[in-house]
C-alpha angles and dihedrals in degrees: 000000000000114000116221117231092203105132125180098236113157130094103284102011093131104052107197146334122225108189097300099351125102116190109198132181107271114287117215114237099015123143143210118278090353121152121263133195103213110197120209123224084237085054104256121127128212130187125252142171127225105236101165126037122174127149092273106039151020118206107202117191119220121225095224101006141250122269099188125008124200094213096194095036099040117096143208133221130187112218096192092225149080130241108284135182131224103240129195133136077249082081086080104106094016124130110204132176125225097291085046100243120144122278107163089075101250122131121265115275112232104249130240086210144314122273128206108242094218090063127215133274118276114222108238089211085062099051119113118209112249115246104132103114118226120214107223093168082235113125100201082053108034090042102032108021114019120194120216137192117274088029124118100210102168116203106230108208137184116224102274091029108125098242092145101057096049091047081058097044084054095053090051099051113029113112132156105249123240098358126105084213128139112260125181134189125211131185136202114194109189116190101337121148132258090272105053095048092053085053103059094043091054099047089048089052096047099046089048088232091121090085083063102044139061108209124193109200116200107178130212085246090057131101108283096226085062082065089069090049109042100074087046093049084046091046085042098056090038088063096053095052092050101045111029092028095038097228132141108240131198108207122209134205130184131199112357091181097071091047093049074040096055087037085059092046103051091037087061098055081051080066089228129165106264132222142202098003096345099307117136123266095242096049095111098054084038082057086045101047086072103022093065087050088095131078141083127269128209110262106029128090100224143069147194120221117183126207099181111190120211127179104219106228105242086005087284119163093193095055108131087246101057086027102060088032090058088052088059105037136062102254132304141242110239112206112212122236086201102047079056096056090050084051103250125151130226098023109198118154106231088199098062092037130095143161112201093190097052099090083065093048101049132067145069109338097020096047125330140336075229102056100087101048101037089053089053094045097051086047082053093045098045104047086057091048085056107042079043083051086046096044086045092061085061102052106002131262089268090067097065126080141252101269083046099045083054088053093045094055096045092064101051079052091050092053097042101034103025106031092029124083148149116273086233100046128105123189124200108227087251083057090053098046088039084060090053092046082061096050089044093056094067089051122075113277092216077060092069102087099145102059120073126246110242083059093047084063101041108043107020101105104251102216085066108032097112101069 
């Protein structure tokens, strides 16, 4: 693309900076969103976006800022283009920060093309309905909330919550089960600390994962404005690898609050009317815009599948951030304070969480004939054992009766034995539906009504079936 040599060059041209905003007299031709080259008056040049364009200004924002500004003596250039990414398979095993620059010491690969970060439209005509089921090795996910290829299930987190062990946990382990297909991960860490970010990239190196994944690493210490782009340059490579490479990616994003965070904040140098608790107004088809980047279409062997984490501010559901991103998504997994405190991991409260799309990913064929009726029935079973756990705190366990004390064990059972695993343990879905068989066999059997049948006989463990 051409590059246009129009540079701002009298005396006030550029009318102000505020922090790492530059509002500028209107410049013909420019474009939304568009690069732009911004010259010092001590000769150094930074790079900028134009994020506001009207007849009488341009606001640009600088990546990195801008400490002093010569207002009469600084320049700026159009570039005449967005911000793209080099794209390649080469991107596999690459760490990358938010401009998507190399960051794991390796050389530059040498690019297929460039991409633009903002992606492109998907034609809904050419959408094909999730239903492909994706093996994570997490019971409380893979039993109660699959996850399947083409779905958007965001994991919603408290502050201390370990989010970030169970993200890795899921990189590690997701596969897609029972196909020899390729399979890629990629993160997008946006704003997180040092050590987070060491910890992904270690975790990455030692599990050997990393020559699977492309990982972008913003970190709290970066430029704001790489917080909006790094889940874009993540989504962006994503896309290449599904459709031109024909693998099935899993995209992760952590953690969506400091980038709605970093869109308040720059929304409100913008000096924009703010909206729910000082968001913007367009937060939710900003959320959109990357959300509905995944999905399949026919006729294409890849897919991109998105898990956004977002820690909830105050551990508030109905915080404008969970709450806008539950409207877009396809349900959420909702991690418990108080299954934390008992030691559980990982704590994910089976009540609060849903996956829309899992009814199309389970089943004979994709995990078991089982799958449907044992993640009803534990649903059953557990929510008794609790209203029975809630009923025992008001007049004592010993009060209760035989059937209740049963149910009341059982979830206890069904928190330490089905929900509760090892950081480092993977369990097959057999292995999942083999753990609430056993759960199922202390209870009586004339209680299993949701189950049918033909599966009572043929997967309740005998020995204890008369209970």
């Amino acid at each position: 693309m051409e590059v246009s040599s129009l540079y701002v060059k009298e005396s006030g041209a550029i009318k102000r900076a505020k922090g790492s905003l530059l509002v500028a007299e209107s410049i013909p031709g420019v474009k939304f969103n568009e690069m732009v080259d911004v010259r010092l008056a001590n000769g150094e040049i930074k790079s900028g976006q134009a994020i506001d364009i009207s007849a009488t200004a341009t606001v640009v924002q600088v990546f990195g800022g801008v400490s002093e500004v010569d207002l009469a003596d600084s320049k700026i250039r159009c570039k005449g283009e967005t911000l793209k990414l080099p794209v390649s398979g080469d991107l596999l095993g690459r760490i990358f920060n938010g401009m998507g620059e190399p960051i794991d010491g390796v050389p530059a690969f040498v690019p297929e093309g460039y991409m633009d970060i903002n992606g492109e439209p998907m034609n809904p005509a050419s959408r094909q309905p999730p239903s492909e089921f994706i093996e994570t090795g997490i019971s409380a996910i893979d039993g109660l909330n699959a996850l399947v290829r083409g779905q958007k299930l965001p994991v919603f987190s408290g502050s201390g919550l370990p989010h970030n062990q169970i993200v890795a946990q899921v990189i590690r382990q997701a596969t897609v089960k029972g196909k020899a297909e390729k399979f890629a991960i990629v993160l997008g860490a946006i704003g997180v600390s040092y050590d987070d970010a060491s910890f992904f990239m270690k975790n990455l190196e030692e599990t050997g994962a990393l020559e699977r994944t492309v990982a972008f690493i913003n970190t709290a210490s970066d430029p704001v404005i790489e917080r909006i782009s790094t889940p874009r340059l993540a989504l962006t490579a994503a896309e290449h690898l599904a459709w031109q490479h024909g693998m099935h990616v899993l995209v992760i994003l952590t953690d969506m609050t400091n980038y709605c965070e970093a869109l308040r904040e720059l929304s409100s140098m913008r000096e924009e009317i703010p909206s729910r608790r000082g968001y913007p107004g367009y937060m939710y088809t900003d959320l959109a815009t990357m959300y509905e980047r995944a999905g399949r279409v026919f006729n294409k062997e890849g897919s991109v599948t998105i898990m956004p984490i977002l820690t909830m501010p105050d551990d508030d559901i109905t915080h404008p951030i969970p709450d806008l991103t539950g409207y877009i998504t396809e349900g959420q997994i909702v991690l418990s304070r108080n299954l934390e405190r008992k030691g559980i991991y990982p704590p994910i409260d089976v009540f609060l969480s849903l996956s829309r799309m899992m009814k199309e990913g389970i089943g004979e064929g994709k995990t078991r004939e089982d799958h449907n009726n044992v993640f009803m029935q534990l649903y059953a079973a557990y929510a008794e054992g609790c209203y029975l756990r809630e009923i025992s705190t008001i007049i004592g366990a010993e009060a209760l009766g035989e059937r209740d004390k049963v149910y009341l064990t059982n979830a206890n059972d069904f928190e330490n034995k089905f929900i509760a695993q090892g950081e480092l343990e993977k369990r097959t879905v057999e292995e999942t539906l083999d753990i609430a068989w056993k759960l199922f066999s202390a209870l009586p059997k004339e209680d299993l009504k949701l189950i049918k049948e033909e599966f009572t006989e043929r997967y309740l463990p005998k020995q204890e079936a008369s209970l």
